[in-house]
C-alpha positions in Angstrom: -0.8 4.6 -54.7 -3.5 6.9 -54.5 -1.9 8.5 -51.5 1.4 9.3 -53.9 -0.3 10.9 -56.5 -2.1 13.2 -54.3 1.2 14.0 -52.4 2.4 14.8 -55.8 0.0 17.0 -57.0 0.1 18.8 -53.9 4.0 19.4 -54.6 3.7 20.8 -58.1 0.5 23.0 -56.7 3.3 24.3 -54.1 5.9 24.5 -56.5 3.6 26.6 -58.9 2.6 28.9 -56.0 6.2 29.6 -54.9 7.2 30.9 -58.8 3.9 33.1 -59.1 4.7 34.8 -55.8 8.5 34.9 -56.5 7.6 37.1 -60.1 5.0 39.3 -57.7 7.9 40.0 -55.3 10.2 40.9 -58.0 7.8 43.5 -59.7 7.2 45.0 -56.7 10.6 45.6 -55.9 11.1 47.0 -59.6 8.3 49.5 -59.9 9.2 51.1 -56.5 12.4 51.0 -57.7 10.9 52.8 -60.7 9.0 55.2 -58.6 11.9 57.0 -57.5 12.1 60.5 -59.1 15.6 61.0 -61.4 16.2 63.6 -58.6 16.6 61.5 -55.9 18.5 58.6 -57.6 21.1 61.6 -58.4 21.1 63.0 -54.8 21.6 59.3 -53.6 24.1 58.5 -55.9 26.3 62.0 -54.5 25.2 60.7 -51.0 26.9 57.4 -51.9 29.9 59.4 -52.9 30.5 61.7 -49.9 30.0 64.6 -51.2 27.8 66.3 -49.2 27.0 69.2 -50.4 26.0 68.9 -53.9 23.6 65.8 -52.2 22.1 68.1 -50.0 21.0 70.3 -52.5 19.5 67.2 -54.4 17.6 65.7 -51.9 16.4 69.3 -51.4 15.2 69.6 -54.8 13.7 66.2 -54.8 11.7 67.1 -51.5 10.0 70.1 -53.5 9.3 68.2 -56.4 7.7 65.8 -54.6 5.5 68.7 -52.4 4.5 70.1 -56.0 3.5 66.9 -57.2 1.4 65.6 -54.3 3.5 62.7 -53.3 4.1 63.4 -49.7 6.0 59.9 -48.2 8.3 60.5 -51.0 9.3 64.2 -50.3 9.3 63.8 -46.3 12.0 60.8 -46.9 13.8 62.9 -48.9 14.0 66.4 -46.7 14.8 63.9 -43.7 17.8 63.0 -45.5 18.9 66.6 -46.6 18.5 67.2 -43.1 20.6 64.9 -41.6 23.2 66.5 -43.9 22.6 69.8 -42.7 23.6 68.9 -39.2 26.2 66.8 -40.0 28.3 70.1 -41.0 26.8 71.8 -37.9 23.8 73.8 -40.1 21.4 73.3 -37.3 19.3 76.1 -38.1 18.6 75.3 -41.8 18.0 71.4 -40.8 14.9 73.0 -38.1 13.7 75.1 -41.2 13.6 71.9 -43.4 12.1 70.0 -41.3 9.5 72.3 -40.1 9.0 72.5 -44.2 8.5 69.2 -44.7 6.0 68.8 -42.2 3.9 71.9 -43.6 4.0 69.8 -46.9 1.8 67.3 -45.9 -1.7 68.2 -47.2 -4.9 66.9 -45.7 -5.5 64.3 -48.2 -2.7 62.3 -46.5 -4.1 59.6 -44.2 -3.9 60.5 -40.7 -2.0 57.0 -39.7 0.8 57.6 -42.9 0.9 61.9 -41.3 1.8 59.9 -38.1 4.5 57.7 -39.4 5.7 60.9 -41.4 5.8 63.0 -38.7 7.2 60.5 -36.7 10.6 60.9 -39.1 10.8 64.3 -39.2 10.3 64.2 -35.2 13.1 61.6 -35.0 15.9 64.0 -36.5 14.7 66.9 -34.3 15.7 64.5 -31.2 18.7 63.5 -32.8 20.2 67.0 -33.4 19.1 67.8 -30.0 21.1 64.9 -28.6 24.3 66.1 -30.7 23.7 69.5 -28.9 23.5 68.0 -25.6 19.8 69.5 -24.6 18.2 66.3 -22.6 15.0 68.0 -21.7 14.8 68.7 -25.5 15.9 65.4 -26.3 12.8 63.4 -24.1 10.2 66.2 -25.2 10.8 64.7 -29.0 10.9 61.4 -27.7 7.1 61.9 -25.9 6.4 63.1 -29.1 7.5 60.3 -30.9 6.2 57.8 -28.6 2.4 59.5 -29.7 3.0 59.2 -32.9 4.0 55.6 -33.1 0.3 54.6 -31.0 -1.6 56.8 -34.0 0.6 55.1 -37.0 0.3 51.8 -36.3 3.3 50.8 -37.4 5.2 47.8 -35.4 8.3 48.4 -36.6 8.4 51.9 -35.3 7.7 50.6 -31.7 10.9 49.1 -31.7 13.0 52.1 -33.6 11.0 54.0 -30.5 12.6 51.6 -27.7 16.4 51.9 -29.5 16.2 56.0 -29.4 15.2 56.0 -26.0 17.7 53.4 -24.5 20.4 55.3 -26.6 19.1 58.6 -24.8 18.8 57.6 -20.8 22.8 55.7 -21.8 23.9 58.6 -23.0 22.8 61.2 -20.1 23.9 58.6 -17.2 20.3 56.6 -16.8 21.5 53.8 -16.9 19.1 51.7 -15.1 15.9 53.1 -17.2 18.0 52.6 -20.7 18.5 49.1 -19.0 15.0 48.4 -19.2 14.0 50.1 -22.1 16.3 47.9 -23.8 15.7 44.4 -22.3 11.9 45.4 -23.6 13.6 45.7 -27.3 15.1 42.7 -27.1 13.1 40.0 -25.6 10.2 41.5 -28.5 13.1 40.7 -31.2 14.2 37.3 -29.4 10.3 36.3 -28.8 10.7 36.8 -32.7 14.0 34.9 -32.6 15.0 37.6 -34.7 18.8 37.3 -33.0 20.7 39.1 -35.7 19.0 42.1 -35.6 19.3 42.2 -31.4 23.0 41.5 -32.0 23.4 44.4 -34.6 21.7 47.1 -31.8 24.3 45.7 -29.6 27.3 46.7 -31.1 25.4 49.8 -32.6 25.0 50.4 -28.7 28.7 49.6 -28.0 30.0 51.8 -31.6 27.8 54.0 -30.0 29.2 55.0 -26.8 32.9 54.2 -28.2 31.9 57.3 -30.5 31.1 59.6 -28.0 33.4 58.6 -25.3 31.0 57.2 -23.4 32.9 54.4 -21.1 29.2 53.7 -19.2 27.7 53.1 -22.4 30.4 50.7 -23.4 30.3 49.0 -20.3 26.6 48.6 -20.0 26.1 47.5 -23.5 28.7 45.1 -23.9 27.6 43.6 -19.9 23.9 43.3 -21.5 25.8 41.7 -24.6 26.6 38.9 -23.1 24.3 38.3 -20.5 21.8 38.2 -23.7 24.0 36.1 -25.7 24.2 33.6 -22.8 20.4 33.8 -22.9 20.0 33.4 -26.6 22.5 30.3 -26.9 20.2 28.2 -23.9 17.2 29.1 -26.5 18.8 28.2 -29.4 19.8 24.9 -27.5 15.8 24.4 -26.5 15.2 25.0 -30.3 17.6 22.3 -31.4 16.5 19.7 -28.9 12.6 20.6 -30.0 13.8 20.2 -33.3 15.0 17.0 -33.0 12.2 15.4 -30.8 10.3 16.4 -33.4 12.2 14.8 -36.3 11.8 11.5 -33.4 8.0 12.2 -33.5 8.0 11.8 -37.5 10.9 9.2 -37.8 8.4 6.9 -35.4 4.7 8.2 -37.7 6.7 7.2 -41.0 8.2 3.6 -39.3 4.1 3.2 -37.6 2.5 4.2 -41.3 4.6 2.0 -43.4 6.3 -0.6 -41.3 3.4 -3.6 -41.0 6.1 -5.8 -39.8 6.1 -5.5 -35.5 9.7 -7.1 -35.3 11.3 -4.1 -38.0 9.3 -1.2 -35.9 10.5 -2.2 -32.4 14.0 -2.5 -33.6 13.5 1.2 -35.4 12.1 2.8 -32.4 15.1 1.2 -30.0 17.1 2.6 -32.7 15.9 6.0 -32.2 15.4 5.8 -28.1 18.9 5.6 -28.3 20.1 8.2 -30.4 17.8 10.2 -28.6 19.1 9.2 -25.5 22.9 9.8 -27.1 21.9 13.1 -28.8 20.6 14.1 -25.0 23.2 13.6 -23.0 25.4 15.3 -26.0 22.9 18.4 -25.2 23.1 17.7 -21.1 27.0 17.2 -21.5 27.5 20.6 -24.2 24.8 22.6 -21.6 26.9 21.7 -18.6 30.3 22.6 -20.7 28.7 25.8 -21.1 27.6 26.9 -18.1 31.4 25.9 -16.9 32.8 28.3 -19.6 30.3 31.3 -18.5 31.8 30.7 -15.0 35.4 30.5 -15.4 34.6 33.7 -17.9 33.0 35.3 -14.6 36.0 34.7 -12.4 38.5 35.4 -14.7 37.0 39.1 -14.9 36.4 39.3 -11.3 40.0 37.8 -10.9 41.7 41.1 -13.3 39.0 43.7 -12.0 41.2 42.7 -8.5 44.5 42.5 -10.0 44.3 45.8 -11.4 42.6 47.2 -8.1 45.2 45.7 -6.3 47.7 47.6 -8.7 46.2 50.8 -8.5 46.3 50.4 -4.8 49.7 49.4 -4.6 51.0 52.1 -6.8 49.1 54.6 -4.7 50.9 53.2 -1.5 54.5 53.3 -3.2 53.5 56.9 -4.4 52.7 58.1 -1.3 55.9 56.9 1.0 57.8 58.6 -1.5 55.8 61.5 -1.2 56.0 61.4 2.5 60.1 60.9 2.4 61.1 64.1 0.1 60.4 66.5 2.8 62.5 64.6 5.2 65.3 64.0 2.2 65.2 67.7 1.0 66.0 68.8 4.3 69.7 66.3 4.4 73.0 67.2 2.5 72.4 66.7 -1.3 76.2 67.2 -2.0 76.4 64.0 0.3 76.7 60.8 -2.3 74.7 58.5 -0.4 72.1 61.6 -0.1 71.5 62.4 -3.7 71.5 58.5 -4.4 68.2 58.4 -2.0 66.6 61.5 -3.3 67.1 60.3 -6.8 65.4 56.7 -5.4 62.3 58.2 -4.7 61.9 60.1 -7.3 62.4 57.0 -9.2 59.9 55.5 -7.4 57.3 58.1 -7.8 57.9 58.4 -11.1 57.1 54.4 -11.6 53.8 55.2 -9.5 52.7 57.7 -11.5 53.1 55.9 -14.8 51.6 52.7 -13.6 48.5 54.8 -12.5 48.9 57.0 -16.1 46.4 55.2 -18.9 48.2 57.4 -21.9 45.1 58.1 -23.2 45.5 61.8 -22.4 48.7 62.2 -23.7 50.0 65.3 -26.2 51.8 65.0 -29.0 53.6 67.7 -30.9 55.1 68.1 -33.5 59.1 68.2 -34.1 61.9 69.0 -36.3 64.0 66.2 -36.4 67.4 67.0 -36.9 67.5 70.0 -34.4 66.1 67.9 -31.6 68.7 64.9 -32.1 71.5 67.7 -31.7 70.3 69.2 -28.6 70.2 66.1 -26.8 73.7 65.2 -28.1 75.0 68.5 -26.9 74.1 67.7 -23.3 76.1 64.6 -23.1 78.6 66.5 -24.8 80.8 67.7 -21.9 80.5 64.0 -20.0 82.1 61.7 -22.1 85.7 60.4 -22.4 88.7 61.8 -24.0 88.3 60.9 -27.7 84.6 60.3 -27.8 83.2 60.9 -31.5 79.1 61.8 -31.4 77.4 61.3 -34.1 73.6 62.5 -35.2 72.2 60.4 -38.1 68.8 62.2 -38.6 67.2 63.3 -41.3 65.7 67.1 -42.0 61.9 66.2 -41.8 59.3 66.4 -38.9 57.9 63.9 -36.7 54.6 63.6 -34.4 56.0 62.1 -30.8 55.2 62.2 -27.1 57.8 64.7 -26.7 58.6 64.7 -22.7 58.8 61.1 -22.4 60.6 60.7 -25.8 62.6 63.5 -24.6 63.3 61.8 -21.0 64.0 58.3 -22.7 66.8 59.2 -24.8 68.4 61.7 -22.5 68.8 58.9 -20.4 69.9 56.0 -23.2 72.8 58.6 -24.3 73.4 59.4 -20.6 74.1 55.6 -20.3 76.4 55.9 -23.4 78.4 58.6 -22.0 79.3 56.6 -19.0 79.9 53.1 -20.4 81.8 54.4 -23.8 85.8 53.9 -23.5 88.2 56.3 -24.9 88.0 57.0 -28.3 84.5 54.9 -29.1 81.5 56.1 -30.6 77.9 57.1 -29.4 75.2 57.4 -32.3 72.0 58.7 -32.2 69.5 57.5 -35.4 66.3 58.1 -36.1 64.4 56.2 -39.1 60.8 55.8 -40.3 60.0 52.6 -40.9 56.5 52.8 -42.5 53.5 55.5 -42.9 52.7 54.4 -38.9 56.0 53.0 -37.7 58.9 55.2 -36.6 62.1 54.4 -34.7 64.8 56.2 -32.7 68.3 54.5 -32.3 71.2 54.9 -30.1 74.0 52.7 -29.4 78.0 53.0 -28.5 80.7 51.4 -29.0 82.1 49.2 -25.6 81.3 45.6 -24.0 78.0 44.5 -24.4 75.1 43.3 -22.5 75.1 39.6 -21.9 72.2 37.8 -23.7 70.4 36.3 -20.5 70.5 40.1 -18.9 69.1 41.8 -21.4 65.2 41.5 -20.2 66.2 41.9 -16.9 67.5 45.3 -17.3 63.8 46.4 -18.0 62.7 45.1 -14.9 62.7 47.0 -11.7 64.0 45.5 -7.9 65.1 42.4 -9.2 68.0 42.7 -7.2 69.3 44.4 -4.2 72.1 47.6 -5.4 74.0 49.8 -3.8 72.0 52.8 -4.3 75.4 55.1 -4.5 76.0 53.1 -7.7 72.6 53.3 -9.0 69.1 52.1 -8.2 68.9 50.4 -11.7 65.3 51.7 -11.9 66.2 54.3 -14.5 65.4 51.6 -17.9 62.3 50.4 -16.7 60.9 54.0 -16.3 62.0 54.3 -19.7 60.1 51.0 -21.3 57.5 51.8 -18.9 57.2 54.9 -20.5 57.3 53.7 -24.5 54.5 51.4 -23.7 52.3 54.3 -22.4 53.0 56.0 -25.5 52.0 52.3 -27.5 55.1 51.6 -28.4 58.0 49.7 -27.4 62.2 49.8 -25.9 64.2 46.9 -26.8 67.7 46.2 -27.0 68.6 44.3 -30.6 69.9 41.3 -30.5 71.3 41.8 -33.8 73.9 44.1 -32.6 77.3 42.8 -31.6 80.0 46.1 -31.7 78.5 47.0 -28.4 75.5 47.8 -27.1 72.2 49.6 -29.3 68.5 50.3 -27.6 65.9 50.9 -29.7 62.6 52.6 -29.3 59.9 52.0 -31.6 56.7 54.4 -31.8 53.5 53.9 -33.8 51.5 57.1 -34.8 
């Protein structure tokens, strides 16, 4: 009894604690909240708002009321911020004078250790501009800097802002293996403090990072680290859940031992709980052993497409380079010979698959067209090849589009070439062009004459599926074109939908 009414009291004296420290927390958070000048809740405010400018000038203001008042923490946060918003619009020389501004503001009466953790910030955007302008020796002068500033303020926090600039600076100038174990220093301190969101959000900082700057080492590296740590961090959160549980075993069997007097009850409780321990570890041995079979199939799978697209490369390099060997040899033959022309135009055909299978499309132009004019050129070409009574049509309308041109141009050259030799007398061939959405835009041709069966029409996009006679075509002509729409992110289809014939459509995606 007595034993209840202590545990009691003990409860409300917790209780009581946890609302007085709760109220403390909250005024705290209000009067800093209080303490910032109406100039710098205005400058945030515009800051909020993207307009950069106008909170530039603010924060500037606030920094220099600050200065006048004495309050330097407050100003030096402030000029930091106006000059991140200098450089941001390529000011570099006003964000060096603001800086060097804010450090002259910081009278003597400032404690050395807070100076240091000032200075610290101001030293911090120096490296920062000098990594947007690409000056490394710059870049690891500010960082020694740094590094003695965060020893004299004593600040832990900034130990580990430290170790995030200077992975982020050997990534980005190719040191990799030094940024490798800058990093792994950064995170095992916030692991040790299982602190696993905040190692997970420098991770894909890392990663948005390097997609920023086009850095594919930094992507690679970061995201490799990513999961090798995430492996890590999932066999300690597994230790943690099997600790936690022996130790709710530990009490289960105190509580049964402190109140159970009968001998019969607590053998029968403590079976009770060997066995679920014993069930709830072999659930841990069976999920540990399900994961380690996951991480390896993962592991082979990427090894297993890291080979498939070697082997691809490779094999496009082979194909590209027999063609390249043959056209001396061809050029030299007959081209007004049939079976001649056929062979040149075969490898060319062939190269010209090599070379897009080897082609990313990330480094491809666009340009800007007109339309209309553009759908009537192409027309014109076919014009003089089609049959007796052969009506043309151009249903595009008189606006501008952004498109690969050359391979948009190549694709429906050959779609209306098609037309022109597979439209009967007196049929039609139409060319269309529609926008679809803001992002989605379409070009249409189709013509009048038999159609395609239904169980061909996928095969046509597929290159030596069959032997041909390469005097009647090498049938490789369509799957350049799809080829070529899926470079560009888009696609080449023929629509089902269609039944007066036969109508390709190629879809494109700004």
């Amino acid at each position: 009894m007595h034993k209840k009414v202590f545990y009691r009291l003990n409860e409300m004296k917790r209780k009581v604690l946890f609302l007085i420290l709760s109220v403390c927390f909250c005024a705290v958070a209000v009067a800093q909240e209080a303490q910032k000048s109406e100039l710098q809740q205005r400058a945030e405010a515009e800051d909020a708002k993207g307009n950069v400018a106008t909170a530039r000038y603010t924060y500037i203001r606030a920094f220099e009321d600050y200065a006048n008042r004495g309050l330097a923490a407050q100003g030096v946060q402030c000029a930091v911020k106006a000059t991140a918003l200098y450089y941001k619009e390529n000011y570099y020389k006003e964000a060096f004078e603001l800086l060097r501004r804010a450090e002259q503001s910081m009278g003597s009466n400032v404690p050395a250790a807070t100076q240091s953790a000032l200075r610290y910030l101001t030293t911090k955007e120096r490296m920062q501009m000098y990594m947007k302008l690409h000056r490394p020796n710059s870049v690891q002068e500010q960082l020694s800097i740094m590094e003695n500033l965060v020893n004299a303020s004593g600040v832990d926090s900034l130990k580990n802002d430290l170790l995030y600039n200077k992975a982020i600076y050997y990534y980005s100038f190719g040191q990799t293996e030094k940024g490798n174990v800058v990093f792994k220093e950064m995170a095992d301190k916030l692991t040790a403090d299982k602190d696993y969101d905040r190692v997970e959000e420098v991770f894909k900082t890392l990663i948005a990072n390097g997609r920023r700057s086009n850095s594919a080492t930094l992507v690679a590296q970061s995201y490799s680290n990513y999961i090798a740590w995430k492996d890590s961090v999932e066999a300690l959160k597994t230790a943690a859940q099997r600790d936690a549980l022996q130790q709710q075993i530990d009490e289960g069997k105190a509580i049964i031992a402190d109140k159970d007097s009968s001998l019969g009850s607590r053998r029968l409780v403590i079976i009770g709980l060997i066995i679920l321990a014993a069930i709830l570890a072999g659930a841990l041995v069976l999920g540990a052993i399900v994961l380690l079979r996951y991480i390896m199939t993962t592991r082979k799978q990427k090894n297993t497409i890291r080979q498939l697209n070697e082997n691809n490369a490779l094999k496009a390099k082979f194909i590209k380079n027999i063609s390249s060997q043959l056209n001396p040899s061809l050029l030299k033959l007959d081209n007004s010979i049939p079976e001649v022309k056929a062979l040149r135009d075969f490898s060319d055909h062939i190269q010209t698959l090599a070379e897009l299978d080897s082609d990313t499309g990330s480094n491809r132009e666009k340009e800007e067209i007109q339309v209309l004019p553009f759908c009537e050129t192409l027309m014109d070409e076919i014009r003089n090849k089609v049959r007796d009574g052969v009506e043309l049509l151009v249903k595009a309308p008189k606006l501008t589009a952004t498109v690969d041109k050359e391979y948009v141009t190549h694709i429906l050259r050959h779609l209306l070439s098609n037309a022109a030799i597979y439209t009967p007398e007196g049929g039609h061939i139409t060319l269309d062009f529609k926008k679809r959405s803001a992002h989605t835009q379409q070009f249409l041709v189709w013509n009048t004459g038999s159609t395609i069966p239904e169980e061909k029409r996928e095969d046509v996009f597929k290159p030596f599926l069959e032997i041909k006679d390469l005097a009647n075509g090498d049938g490789l002509g369509l799957p350049i074109c799809k080829t070529m729409a899926m470079k560009m992110d888009g696609d080449l289809s023929i629509d089902p939908s269609f039944s007066k014939g036969t109508r390709f459509v190629l879809d494109l995606h700004i």
